[in-house]
N, C-alpha and C positions, 0 to 999 in steps of 0.2 A: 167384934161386929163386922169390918172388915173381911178379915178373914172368912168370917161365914159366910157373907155376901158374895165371896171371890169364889170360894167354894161351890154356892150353889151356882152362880155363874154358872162356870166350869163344868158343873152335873146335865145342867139343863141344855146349855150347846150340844154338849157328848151325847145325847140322845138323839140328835138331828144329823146325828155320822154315824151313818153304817159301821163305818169303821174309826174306833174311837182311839187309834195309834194315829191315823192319818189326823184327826184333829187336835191331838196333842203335838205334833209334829208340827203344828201349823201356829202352835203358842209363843209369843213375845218372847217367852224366858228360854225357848230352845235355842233362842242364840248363841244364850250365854255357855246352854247345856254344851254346842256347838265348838263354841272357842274353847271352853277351860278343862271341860272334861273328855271330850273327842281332840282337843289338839288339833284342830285344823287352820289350815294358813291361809291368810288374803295370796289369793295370785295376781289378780287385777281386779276394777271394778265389778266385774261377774262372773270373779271363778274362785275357786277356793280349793287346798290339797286337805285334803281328807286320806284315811285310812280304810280297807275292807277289809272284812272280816277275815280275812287269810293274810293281815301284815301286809299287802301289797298297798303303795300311795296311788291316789286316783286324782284326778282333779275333775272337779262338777260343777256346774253351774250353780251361785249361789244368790240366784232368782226365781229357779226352777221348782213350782212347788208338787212336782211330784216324782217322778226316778231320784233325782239327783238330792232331793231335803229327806227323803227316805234313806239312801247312802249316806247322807252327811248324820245323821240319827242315831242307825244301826248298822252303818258298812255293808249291806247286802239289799238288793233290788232281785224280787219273787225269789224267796228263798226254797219254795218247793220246786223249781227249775232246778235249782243249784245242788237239789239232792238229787234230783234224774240225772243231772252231767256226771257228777261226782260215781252214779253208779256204772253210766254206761263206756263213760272215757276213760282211758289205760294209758298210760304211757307209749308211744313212737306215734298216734291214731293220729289224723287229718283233719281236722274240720273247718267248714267256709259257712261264715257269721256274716247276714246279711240286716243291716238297721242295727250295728256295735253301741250307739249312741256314743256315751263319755266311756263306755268298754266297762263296765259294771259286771258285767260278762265276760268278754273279752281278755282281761287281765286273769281270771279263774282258771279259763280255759287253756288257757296258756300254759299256766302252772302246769295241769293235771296232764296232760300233753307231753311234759319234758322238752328238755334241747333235742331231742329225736322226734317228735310231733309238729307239727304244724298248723297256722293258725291263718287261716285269709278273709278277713275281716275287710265288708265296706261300708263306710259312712258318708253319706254323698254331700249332710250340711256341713262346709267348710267354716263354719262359726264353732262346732264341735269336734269335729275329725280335727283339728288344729291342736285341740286339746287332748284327744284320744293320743295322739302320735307325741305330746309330750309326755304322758303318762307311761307310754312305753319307755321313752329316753328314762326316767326315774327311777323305772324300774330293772334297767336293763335289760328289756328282754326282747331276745333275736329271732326270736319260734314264729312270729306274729307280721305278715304282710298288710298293710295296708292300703285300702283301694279306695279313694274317695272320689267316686262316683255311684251313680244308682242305677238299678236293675229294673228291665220291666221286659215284655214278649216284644220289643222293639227300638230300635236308638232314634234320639232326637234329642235337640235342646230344651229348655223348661227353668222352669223357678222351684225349688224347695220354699214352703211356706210354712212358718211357725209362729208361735207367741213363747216367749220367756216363761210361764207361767206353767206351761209343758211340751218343754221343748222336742221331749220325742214324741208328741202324740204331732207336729208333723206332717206335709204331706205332700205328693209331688203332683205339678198339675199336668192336667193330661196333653195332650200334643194341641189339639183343638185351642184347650183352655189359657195353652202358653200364649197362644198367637194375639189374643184378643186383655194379656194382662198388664195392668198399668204399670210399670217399670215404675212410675214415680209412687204409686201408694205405701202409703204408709203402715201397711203390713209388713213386718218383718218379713224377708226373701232374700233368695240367692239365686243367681242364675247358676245352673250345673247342668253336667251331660249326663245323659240317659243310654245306657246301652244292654247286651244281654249277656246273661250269665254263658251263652256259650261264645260269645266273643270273650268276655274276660279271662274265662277259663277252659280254655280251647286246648291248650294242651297240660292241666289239669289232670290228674287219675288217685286212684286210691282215697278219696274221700271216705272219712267213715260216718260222717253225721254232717247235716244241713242246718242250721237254724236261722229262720228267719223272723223277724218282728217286721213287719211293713205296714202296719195300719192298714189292712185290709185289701193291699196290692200283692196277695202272696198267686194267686192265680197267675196274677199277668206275668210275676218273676218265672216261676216255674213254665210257665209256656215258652221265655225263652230261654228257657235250659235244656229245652227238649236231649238235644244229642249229650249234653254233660248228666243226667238222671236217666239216660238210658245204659250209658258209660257206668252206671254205678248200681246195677240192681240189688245189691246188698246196703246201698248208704240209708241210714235213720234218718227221721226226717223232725226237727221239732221247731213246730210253726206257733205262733198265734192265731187263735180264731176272731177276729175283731169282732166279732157278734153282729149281728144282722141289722140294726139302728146303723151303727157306722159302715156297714156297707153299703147300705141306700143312702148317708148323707153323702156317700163319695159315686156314688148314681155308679155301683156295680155289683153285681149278681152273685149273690153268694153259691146259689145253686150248681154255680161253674165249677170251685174250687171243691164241696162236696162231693160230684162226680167224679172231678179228677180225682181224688183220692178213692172216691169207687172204684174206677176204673184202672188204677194202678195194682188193685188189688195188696192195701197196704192194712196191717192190726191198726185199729186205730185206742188210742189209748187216751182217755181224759188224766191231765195232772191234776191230781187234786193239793187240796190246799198244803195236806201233811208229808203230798210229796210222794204219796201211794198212786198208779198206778189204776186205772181203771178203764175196762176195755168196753168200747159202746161200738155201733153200727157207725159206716159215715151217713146212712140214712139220720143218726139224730143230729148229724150238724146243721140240718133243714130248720129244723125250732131252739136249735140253742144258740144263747147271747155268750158273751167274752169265755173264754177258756183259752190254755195251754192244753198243747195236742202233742204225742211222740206217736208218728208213725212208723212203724215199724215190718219191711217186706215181709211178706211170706214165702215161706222158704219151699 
C-alpha cells in the first residue's frame, strides 16, 4: 500500500515538471544515487568531486539545484552543446569561454583542444572560480587560462549576485545599481571587477570559437570586444539566448543583441535539443524565449 501510495506520489508531482529528469533529480533518494553509485566526494560543506561524462573530476556545488545536481546525476550540463563542440573543435583551435561556472564545459573543452589548443576561460564569482581552478589542478590540465573577473562594453566595480539554489543563473549589477547596493544584505554577493574583452585580450589572436553564457549580458560583452571580433572574422560564436522575460527582468533590450548579429552578418543557427543544427533569421530572435545559438560568419 505504501508503495503504491509512493508511486502515485511520484506520477502525480512528475506531471507538474515539464521536465520530468529535472524532478527526479530533485528526489530525497538521488543522494544516495549520488554517493554510492556516482562515487562522488564531500569537498566541504558545499562542494562535492563528481565525475563527467568523459572521466574528467569536477567539483560542483552540492546545494545547486540546477547545472551542478544535473552534473552530479548524469556528468554532463546541455548535452546538445556538447555535441556542437565536439563537432566543431579539432585539436591545436583556441577558444575563450565566457560565464565557465564550475567548468562543466570547460574541462570538455579542454580535452578536445589537446596540449596544442587553448582554453581562456572567465568566472568572475570567486565562490566558483575557486573551485573551477581546483578542478583544473585534478585534472592536470595546462591548455586552460583562467580569468576571474567579468566582462561587460565597460570597466567598473560591482557585486556578482546569486542564491545557491542556482548559482549560475547569477548576475552582475550594473554600474548605477552597484552604487546604491547594500553591502550588508543578506543576498548572497561578491564585490568583483568588471572590465572588457578588449582589455583582457588585447593581445589575444587566432580564436576559433566564442562561448558565452551571461544571462542575458551577451550584448554588453560583445560591445566591448569590438576590436578583438573585428580581429577575428572567421571566429564561431556560441551564445545563449536568455529569452526575452529574462531580459526585461534585467531592464535590457533584447533587440540590441538581435541586430548586432544582423548586422555582423552572421548564419545564425538554433541548437536544438538532439544537437541538430537549425538555421532561422536573427529577425526570429525578436519572439523567441531561451535557446542555444552557434553563429557562424559568412564567408
Amino acid at each position: 500500500m505504501i508503495i503504491a501510495v509512493s508511486a502515485l506520489t511520484i506520477a502525480l508531482c512528475a506531471i507538474f515538471y515539464k521536465d520530468v529528469r529535472h524532478f527526479l533529480y530533485h528526489l530525497p533518494i538521488m543522494d544516495y544515487y549520488f554517493k554510492y553509485v556516482r562515487k562522488e566526494k564531500k569537498v566541504d560543506d558545499h562542494h562535492v568531486e563528481t565525475t563527467l561524462f568523459n572521466g574528467y573530476k569536477i567539483i560542483v556545488n552540492s546545494d545547486d539545484g540546477c547545472v551542478c545536481r544535473r552534473v552530479r546525476g548524469l556528468g554532463i550540463w546541455k548535452a546538445h552543446e556538447v555535441k556542437v563542440l565536439k563537432d566543431i573543435l579539432k585539436t591545436g583551435m583556441r577558444v575563450v569561454e565566457i560565464g565557465a561556472n564550475y567548468g562543466t564545459h570547460t574541462l570538455y573543452i579542454s580535452e578536445l583542444v589537446g596540449p596544442t589548443g587553448q582554453v581562456i576561460a572567465f568566472e568572475c564569482n570567486p565562490f566558483v572560480s575557486s573551485k573551477l581552478k581546483k578542478s583544473l589542478e585534478i585534472n592536470n590540465i595546462t591548455n586552460c587560462i583562467l580569468k576571474e573577473v567579468a566582462v561587460s562594453d565597460h570597466a567598473y566595480d560591482t557585486f556578482i549576485v546569486y542564491n545557491l539554489d542556482n548559482i549560475g543563473g547569477g548576475y552582475i549589477l550594473s554600474e548605477e545599481d552597484a552604487k546604491t547596493f547594500d553591502e550588508k544584505s543578506s543576498t548572497l554577493h561578491h564585490k568583483i571587477l568588471v572590465t572588457t574583452l578588449d582589455t583582457e585580450l588585447k593581445d589575444v589572436h587566432d580564436i576559433d570559437l566564442l562561448k558565452i553564457d551571461a544571462e542575458g549580458s551577451e550584448y554588453l560583452i560583445l560591445q566591448g570586444g569590438k576590436n578583438f571580433i573585428q580581429r577575428h572574422p572567421k571566429m564561431k560564436i556560441m551564445m545563449e539566448w536568455a529569452g526575452i522575460q529574462c531580459f526585461k527582468n534585467r531592464n535590457l533590450d533584447h533587440k540590441r543583441l538581435a541586430n548586432w548579429i544582423k548586422d555582423h552578418h552572421f548564419k545564425v543557427y538554433d541548437i536544438l535539443d538532439n544537437g541538430d543544427l537549425k538555421l532561422i533569421e536573427a529577425s526570429d530572435l525578436l519572439t523567441k524565449e531561451f535557446s542555444d545559438l552557434l553563429l557562424v560568419p559568412v564567408e
